[in-house]
C-alpha positions as CSV (number, residue, x, y, z in Angstrom):
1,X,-0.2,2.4,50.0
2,X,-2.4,-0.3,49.7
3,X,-5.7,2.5,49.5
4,X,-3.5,4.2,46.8
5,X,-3.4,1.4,44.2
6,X,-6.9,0.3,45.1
7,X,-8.1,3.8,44.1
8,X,-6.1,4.1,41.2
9,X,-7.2,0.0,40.3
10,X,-10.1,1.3,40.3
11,X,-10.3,4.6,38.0
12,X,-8.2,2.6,35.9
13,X,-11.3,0.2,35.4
14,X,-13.6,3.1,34.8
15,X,-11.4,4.7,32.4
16,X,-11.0,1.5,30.4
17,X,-15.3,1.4,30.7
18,X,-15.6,5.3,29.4
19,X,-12.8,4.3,26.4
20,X,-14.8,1.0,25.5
21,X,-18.0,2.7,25.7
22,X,-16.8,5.9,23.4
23,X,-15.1,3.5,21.1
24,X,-17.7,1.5,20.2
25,X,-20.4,4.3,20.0
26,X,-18.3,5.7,17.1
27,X,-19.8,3.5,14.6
28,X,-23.2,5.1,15.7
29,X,-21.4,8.7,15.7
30,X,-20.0,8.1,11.8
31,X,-22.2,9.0,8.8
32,X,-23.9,6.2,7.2
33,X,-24.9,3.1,8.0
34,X,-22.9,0.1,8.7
35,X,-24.9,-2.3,7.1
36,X,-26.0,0.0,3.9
37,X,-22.0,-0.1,3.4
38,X,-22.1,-3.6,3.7
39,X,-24.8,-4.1,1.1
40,X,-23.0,-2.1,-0.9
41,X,-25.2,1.1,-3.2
42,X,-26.8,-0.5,-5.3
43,X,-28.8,-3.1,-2.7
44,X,-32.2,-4.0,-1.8
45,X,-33.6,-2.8,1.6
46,X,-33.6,-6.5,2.0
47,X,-30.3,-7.0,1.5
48,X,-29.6,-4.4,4.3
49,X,-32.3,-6.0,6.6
50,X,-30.8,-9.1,6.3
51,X,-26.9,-7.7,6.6
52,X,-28.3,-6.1,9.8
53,X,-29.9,-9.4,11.3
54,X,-26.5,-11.5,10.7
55,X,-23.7,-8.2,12.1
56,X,-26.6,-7.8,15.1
57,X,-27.0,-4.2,14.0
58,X,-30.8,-4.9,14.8
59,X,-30.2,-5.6,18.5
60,X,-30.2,-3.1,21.0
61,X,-27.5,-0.9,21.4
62,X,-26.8,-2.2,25.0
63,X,-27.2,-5.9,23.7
64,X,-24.6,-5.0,20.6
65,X,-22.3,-3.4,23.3
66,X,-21.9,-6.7,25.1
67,X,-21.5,-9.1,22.7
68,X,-18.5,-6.7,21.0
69,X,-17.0,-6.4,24.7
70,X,-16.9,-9.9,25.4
71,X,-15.2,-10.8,21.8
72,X,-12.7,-7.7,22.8
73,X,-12.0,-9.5,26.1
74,X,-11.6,-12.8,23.9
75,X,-9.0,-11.2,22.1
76,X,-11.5,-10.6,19.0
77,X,-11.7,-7.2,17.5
78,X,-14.4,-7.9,14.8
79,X,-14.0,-7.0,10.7
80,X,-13.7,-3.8,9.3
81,X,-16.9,-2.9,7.8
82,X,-14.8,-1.3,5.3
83,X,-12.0,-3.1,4.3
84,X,-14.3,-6.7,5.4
85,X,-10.6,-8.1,7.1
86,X,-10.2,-9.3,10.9
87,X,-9.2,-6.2,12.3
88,X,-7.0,-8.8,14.6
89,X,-5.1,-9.9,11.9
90,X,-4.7,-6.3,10.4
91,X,-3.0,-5.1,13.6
92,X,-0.5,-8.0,13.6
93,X,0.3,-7.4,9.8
94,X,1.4,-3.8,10.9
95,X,2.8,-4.5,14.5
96,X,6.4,-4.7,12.8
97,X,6.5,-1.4,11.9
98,X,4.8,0.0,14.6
99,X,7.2,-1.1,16.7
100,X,10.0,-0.5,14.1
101,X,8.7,2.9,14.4
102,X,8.4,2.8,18.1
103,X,11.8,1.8,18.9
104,X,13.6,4.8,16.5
105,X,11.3,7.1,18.6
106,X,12.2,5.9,21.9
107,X,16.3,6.0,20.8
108,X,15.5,9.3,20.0
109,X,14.3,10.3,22.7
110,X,16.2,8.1,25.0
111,X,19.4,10.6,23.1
112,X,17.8,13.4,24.4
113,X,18.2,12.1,28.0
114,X,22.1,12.5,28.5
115,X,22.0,15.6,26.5
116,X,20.0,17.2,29.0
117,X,21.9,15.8,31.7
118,X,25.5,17.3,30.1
119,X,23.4,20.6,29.1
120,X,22.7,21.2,32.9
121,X,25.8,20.1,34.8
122,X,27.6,22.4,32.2
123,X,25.4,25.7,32.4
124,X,26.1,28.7,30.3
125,X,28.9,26.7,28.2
126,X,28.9,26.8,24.4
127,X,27.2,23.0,24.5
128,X,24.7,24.1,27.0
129,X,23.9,27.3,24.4
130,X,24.3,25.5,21.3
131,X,21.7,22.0,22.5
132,X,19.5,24.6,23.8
133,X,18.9,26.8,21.1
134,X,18.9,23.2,18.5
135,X,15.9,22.5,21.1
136,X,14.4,25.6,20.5
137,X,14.8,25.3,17.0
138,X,13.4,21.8,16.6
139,X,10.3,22.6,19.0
140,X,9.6,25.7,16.3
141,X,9.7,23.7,13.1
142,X,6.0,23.1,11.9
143,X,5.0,19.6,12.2
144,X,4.6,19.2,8.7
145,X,8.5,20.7,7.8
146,X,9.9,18.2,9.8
147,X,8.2,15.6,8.3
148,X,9.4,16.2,5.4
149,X,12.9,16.7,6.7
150,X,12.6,13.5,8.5
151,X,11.8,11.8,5.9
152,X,14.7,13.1,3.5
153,X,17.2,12.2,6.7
154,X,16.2,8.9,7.4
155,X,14.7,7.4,4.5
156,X,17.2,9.4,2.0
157,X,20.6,10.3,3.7
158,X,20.9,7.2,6.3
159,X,20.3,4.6,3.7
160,X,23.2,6.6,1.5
161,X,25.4,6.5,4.2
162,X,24.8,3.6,6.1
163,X,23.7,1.2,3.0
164,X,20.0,0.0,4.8
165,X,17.0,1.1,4.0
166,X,15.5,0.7,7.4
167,X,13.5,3.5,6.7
168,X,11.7,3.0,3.3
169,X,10.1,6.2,1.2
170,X,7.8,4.0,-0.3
171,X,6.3,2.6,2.8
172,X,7.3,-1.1,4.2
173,X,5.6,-4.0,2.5
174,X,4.3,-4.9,-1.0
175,X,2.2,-3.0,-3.9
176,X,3.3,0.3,-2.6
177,X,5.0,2.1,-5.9
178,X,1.9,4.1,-6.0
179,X,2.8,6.4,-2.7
180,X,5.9,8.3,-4.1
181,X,3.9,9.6,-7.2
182,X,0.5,10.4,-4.6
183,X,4.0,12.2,-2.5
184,X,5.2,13.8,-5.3
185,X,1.6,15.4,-6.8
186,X,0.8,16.3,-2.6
187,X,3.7,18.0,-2.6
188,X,4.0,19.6,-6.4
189,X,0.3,21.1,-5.1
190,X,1.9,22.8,-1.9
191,X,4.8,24.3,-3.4
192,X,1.9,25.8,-5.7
């Protein structure tokens, strides 16, 4: 027992390694250069030497990898080259509803469970029938169609009934008005 969590200790460390590794090399696998988007388009080449000398884009890659490791292990993710915010604080602005969204996921799910468990004790009954074949139907529905469904169950029907908008249209947060007029024109194009 003792060789078995060693082992999988182990791969667990090298997997964390080969995730590390591929996550940072995607800012060298992205089109453009960091520190040109820095500078912005209209900037010097010394403006973009000197962004690269203060980010450490002029290091060696090896060199960049460890200091961006060791700030991870710190608990610092670095700034968003594009959005220039702490990518930290930009998780824990969303962790709410990530977990918000988590949670309905997992009840969902977690539904699912006993259903299952009726569905099989009760073979070849009408409930066993009638929860397989809503399976069935569920699994077929495109992605995309039951997105939208979703969305017109529990951010439409649940608030009517229920009274609380747990799940918002318009997004959670501030300055979001804009989203339901970029829905409506996504949407007014598909049905085209």
């Amino acid at each position: 027992m003792l060789a078995y969590v060693t082992r999988r200790l182990l791969q667990l460390v090298i997997v964390l390694f080969g995730v590390s590794v591929i996550t940072f090399l995607m800012l060298y696998v992205i089109p453009g250069d960091p520190a040109r988007m820095l500078a912005g388009k209209n900037a010097t080449e010394e403006k973009i030497a000197l962004i690269r000398e203060q980010k450490g884009l002029d290091e060696p890659i090896y060199v960049q990898y460890g200091v961006w490791i060791s700030g991870v292990l710190q608990g610092d993710l670095g700034q968003s080259f594009y959005l220039r915010q702490d990518v930290t604080e930009m998780i824990w602005e969303n962790a709410p509803n990530t977990i918000q969204l988590a949670l309905a996921a997992v009840l969902i799910e977690l539904l699912g469970i006993p259903l299952g468990i009726y569905s099989a004790l009760r073979q070849y009954t009408f409930w066993d029938t009638a929860l397989t074949t809503s399976a069935l139907i569920i699994w077929g529905i495109p992605v995309f169609v039951l997105g939208v469904f979703m969305q017109w169950f529990f951010g439409l029907k649940l608030t009517q009934w229920t009274g609380l908008d747990i799940f918002p249209l318009t997004g959670a947060g501030e300055n979001v008005l804009w989203i339901v007029p970029a829905s409506w024109a996504s949407l007014s194009t598909l049905i085209l």
